[in-house]
C-alpha positions as CSV (number, residue, x, y, z in Angstrom):
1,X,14.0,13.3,0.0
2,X,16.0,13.9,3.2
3,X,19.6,13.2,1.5
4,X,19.1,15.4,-1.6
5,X,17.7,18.4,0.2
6,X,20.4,17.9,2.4
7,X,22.6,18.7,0.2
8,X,21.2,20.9,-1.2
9,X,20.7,22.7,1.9
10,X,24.5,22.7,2.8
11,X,26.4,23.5,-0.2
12,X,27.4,27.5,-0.5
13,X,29.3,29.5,1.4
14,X,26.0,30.7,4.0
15,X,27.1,34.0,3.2
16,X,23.8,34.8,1.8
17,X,20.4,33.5,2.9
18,X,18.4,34.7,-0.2
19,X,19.3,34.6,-3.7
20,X,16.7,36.9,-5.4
21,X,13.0,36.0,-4.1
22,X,14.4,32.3,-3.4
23,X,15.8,31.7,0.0
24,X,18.9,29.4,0.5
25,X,16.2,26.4,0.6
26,X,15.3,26.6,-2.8
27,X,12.2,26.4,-4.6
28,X,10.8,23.4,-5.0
29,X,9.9,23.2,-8.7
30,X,13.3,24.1,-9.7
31,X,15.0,22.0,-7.1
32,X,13.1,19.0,-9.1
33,X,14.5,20.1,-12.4
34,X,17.9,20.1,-11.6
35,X,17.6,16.9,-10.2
36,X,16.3,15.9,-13.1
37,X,18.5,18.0,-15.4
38,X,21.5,16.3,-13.9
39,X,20.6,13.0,-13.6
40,X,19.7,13.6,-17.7
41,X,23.8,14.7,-18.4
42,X,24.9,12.0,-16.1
43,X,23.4,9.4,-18.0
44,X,24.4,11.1,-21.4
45,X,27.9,11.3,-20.6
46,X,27.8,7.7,-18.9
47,X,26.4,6.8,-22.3
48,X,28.7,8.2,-24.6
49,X,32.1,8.4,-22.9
50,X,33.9,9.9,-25.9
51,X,32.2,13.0,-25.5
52,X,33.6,13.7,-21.8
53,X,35.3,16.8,-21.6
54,X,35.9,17.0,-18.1
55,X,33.3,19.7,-17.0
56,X,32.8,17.9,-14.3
57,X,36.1,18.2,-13.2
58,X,36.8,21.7,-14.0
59,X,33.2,22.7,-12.2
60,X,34.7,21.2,-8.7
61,X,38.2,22.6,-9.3
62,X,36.4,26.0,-9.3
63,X,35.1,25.7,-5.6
64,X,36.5,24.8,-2.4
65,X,35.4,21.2,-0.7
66,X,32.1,21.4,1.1
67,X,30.7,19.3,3.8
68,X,27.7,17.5,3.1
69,X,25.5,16.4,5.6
70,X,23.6,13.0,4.9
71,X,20.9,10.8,6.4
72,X,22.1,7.2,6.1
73,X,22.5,7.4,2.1
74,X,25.9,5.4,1.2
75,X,25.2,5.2,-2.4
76,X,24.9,8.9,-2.4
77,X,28.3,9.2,0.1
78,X,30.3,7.4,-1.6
79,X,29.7,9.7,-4.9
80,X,30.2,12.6,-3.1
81,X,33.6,11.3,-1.2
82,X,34.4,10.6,-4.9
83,X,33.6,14.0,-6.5
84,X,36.2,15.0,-3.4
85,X,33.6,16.1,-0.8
86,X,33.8,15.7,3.2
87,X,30.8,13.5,4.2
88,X,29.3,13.1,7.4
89,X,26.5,10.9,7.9
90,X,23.8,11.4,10.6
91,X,21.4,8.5,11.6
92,X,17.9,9.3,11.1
93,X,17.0,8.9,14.7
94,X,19.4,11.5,16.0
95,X,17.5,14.3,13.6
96,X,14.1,13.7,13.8
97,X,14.0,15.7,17.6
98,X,15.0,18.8,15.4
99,X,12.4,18.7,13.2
100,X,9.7,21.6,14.4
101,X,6.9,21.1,12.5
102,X,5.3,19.0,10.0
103,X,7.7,16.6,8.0
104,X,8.7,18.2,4.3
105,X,11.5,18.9,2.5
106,X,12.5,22.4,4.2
107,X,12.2,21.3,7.8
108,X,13.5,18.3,7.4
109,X,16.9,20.2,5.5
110,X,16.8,22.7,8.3
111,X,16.8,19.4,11.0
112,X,19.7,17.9,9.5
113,X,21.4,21.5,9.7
114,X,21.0,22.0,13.2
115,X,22.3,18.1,13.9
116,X,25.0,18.4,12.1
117,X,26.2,21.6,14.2
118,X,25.2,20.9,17.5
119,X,28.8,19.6,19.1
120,X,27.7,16.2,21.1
121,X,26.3,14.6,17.9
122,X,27.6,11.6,16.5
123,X,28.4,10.9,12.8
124,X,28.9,7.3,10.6
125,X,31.0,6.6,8.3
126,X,29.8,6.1,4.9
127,X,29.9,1.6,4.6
128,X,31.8,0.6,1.1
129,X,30.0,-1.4,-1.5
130,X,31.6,-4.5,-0.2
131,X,29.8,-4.1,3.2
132,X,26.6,-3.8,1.9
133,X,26.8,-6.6,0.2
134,X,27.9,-8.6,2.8
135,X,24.9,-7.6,4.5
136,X,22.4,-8.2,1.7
137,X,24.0,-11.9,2.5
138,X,23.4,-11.6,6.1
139,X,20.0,-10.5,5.5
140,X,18.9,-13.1,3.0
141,X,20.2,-15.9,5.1
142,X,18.4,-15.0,8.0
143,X,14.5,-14.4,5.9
144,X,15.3,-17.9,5.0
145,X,15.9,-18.8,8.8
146,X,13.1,-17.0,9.7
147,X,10.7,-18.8,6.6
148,X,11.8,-21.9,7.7
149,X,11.1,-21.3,11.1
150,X,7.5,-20.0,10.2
151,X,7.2,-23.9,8.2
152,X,8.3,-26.0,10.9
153,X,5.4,-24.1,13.1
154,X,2.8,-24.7,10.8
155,X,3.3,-28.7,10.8
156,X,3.5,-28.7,14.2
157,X,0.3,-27.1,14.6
158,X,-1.1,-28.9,11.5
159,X,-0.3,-32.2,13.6
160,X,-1.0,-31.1,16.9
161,X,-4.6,-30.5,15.8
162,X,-5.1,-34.3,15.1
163,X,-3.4,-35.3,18.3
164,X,0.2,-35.2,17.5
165,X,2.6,-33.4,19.5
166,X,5.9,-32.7,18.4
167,X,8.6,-31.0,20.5
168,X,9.8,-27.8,19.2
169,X,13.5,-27.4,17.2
170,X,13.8,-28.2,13.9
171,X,16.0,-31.5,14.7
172,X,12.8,-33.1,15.7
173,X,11.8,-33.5,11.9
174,X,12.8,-37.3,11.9
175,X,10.3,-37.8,14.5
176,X,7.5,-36.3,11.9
177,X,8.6,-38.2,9.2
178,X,8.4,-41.3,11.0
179,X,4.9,-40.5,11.7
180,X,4.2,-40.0,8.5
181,X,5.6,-42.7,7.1
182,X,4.0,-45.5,9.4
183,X,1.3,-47.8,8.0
184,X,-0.9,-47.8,11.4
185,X,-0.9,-43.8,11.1
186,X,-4.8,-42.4,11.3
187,X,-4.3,-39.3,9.2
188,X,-6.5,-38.9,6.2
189,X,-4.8,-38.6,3.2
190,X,-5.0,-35.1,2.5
191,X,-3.3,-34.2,5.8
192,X,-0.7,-36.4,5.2
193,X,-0.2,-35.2,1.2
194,X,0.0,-31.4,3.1
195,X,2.6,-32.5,5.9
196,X,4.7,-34.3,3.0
197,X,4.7,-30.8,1.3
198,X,6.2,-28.7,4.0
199,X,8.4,-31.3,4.7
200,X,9.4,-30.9,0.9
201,X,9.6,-27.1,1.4
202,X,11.1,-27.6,4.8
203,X,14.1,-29.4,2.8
204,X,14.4,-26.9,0.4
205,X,14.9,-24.0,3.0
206,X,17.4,-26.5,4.5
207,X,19.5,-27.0,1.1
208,X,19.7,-22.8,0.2
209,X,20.3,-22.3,4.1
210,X,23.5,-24.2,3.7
211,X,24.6,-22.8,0.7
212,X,24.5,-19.4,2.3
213,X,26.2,-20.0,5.3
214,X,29.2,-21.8,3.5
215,X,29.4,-18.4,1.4
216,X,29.3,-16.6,4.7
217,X,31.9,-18.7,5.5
218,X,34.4,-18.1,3.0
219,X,33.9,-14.1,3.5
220,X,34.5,-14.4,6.6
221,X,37.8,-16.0,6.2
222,X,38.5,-13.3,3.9
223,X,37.8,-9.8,5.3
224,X,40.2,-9.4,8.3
225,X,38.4,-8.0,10.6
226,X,36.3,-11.1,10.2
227,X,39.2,-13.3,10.8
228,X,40.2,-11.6,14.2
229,X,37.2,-11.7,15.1
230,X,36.8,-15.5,14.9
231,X,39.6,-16.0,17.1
232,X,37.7,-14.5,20.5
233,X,35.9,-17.7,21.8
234,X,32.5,-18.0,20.9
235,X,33.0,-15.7,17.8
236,X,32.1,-17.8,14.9
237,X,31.9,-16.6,10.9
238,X,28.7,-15.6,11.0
239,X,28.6,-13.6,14.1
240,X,32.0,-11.8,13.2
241,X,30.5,-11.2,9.1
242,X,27.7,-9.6,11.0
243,X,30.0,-7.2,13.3
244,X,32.0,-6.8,10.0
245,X,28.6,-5.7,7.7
246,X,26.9,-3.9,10.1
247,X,28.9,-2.4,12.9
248,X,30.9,1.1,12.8
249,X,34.6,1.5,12.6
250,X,36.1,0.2,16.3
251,X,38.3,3.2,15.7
252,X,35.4,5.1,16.9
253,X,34.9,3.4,20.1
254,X,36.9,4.5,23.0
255,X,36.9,1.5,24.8
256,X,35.3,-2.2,24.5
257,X,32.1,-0.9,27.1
258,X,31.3,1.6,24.7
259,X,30.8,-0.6,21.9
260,X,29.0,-3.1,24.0
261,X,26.6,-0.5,24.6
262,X,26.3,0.2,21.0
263,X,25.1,-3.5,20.3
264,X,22.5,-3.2,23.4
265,X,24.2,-5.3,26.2
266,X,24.4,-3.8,29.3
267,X,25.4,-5.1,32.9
268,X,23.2,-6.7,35.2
């Protein structure tokens, strides 16, 4: 796993490359069973809060804050920014043309090293549980776009086969259900019970589409960058929840060219 060797990898003082027989990589075996060892007293002090002592926070008051270094993990950022750690996350992308050989666990660690130190790369900031879930939104909506999309094609085609043709766009649905419903239509029964079906699911798609984009809606009025977003014409909520969920802080951008770049558009 990229993010645990990682930090593995990165925490010490690199005054030492060996510690015994086992170099500052670790060994394998025993990096498994402290990963297992500590996900064990995590979930028995999580369990039984009483018994807390606070050896967690005595361990960190022991040792200075270290800079971990990981690949696009913000579940595992945002525990370490809590635990009072500097993180720096590094897209996958940018590492993989540091990796020398084969993919494992060591070269991959060693990859991530040498990113994080050469002085041109670029870091994200770790996203907060509220923009991920905004995006799990974003993400769900447009599946059921997409599905929808995929159900309009296949009674088109259904129909075009027995010499119907129906423009394409999913306002044209009236015009199949007309068809449909017309005494003097040809179809055989079974074609028309199959139509009616995926006009049914067709609906359905319809009916959850709309529920999600009037949620999308109302987080878009909430978050503020959302809501200054929306007032650029041709900004609406689901194109500014979108920037909102998935871009980086426009802190990091030094001007608007740079972060038009980011999203892909370039001039003519």
């Amino acid at each position: 796993m990229i993010t645990a060797t990682a930090l593995v990898a990165t925490i010490g003082d690199g005054s030492k490359n060996k510690l015994g027989r086992i170099s500052k990589r670790g060994d394998g075996y025993i990096r498994r069973l402290l990963v297992h060892g500590a996900r064990t007293v995590l979930r028995w002090h999580r369990a039984r809060p009483e018994a807390d002592t606070g050896w967690a926070d005595q361990l960190l008051a022991r040792r200075p804050t270290n800079v971990v270094l990981v690949a696009m993990a913000n579940k595992t950022a945002r525990e370490m920014i809590r635990l009072g750690h500097e993180v720096k996350l590094i897209p996958p992308r940018y590492v993989k043309p540091f990796v020398k050989r084969q993919k494992n666990d060591a070269a991959d660690a060693e990859a991530i090293v040498i990113a994080a130190q050469r002085p041109e790369m670029r870091f994200t900031a770790p996203k907060s549980e509220e923009q991920q879930a905004r995006a799990v939104l974003f993400r769900s909506r447009e599946r059921l776009v997409h599905q929808r999309t995929e159900l309009v094609k296949a009674l088109r085609s259904h129909l075009y086969e027995f010499g119907y043709t129906i423009p394409q766009g999913i306002g044209h649905l009236n015009r199949v259900k007309a068809i449909l419903d017309d005494p003097g239509c040809d179809l055989l029964d079974l074609v028309g019970e199959e139509c009616h079906d995926l006009l049914d699911q067709i609906s359905e798609m319809t009916v959850r589409i709309g529920a999600k984009t009037k949620r999308v809606q109302l987080l878009a009025a909430e978050a503020d960058v959302a809501r200054r977003l929306q007032t650029m014409p041709g900004i609406g909520p689901i194109s500014a929840l979108a920037v909102e969920a998935f871009a980086p802080d426009m802190a990091r951008f030094k001007r608007g060219r740079d972060f038009a770049a980011w999203l892909g558009l370039v001039p003519r």
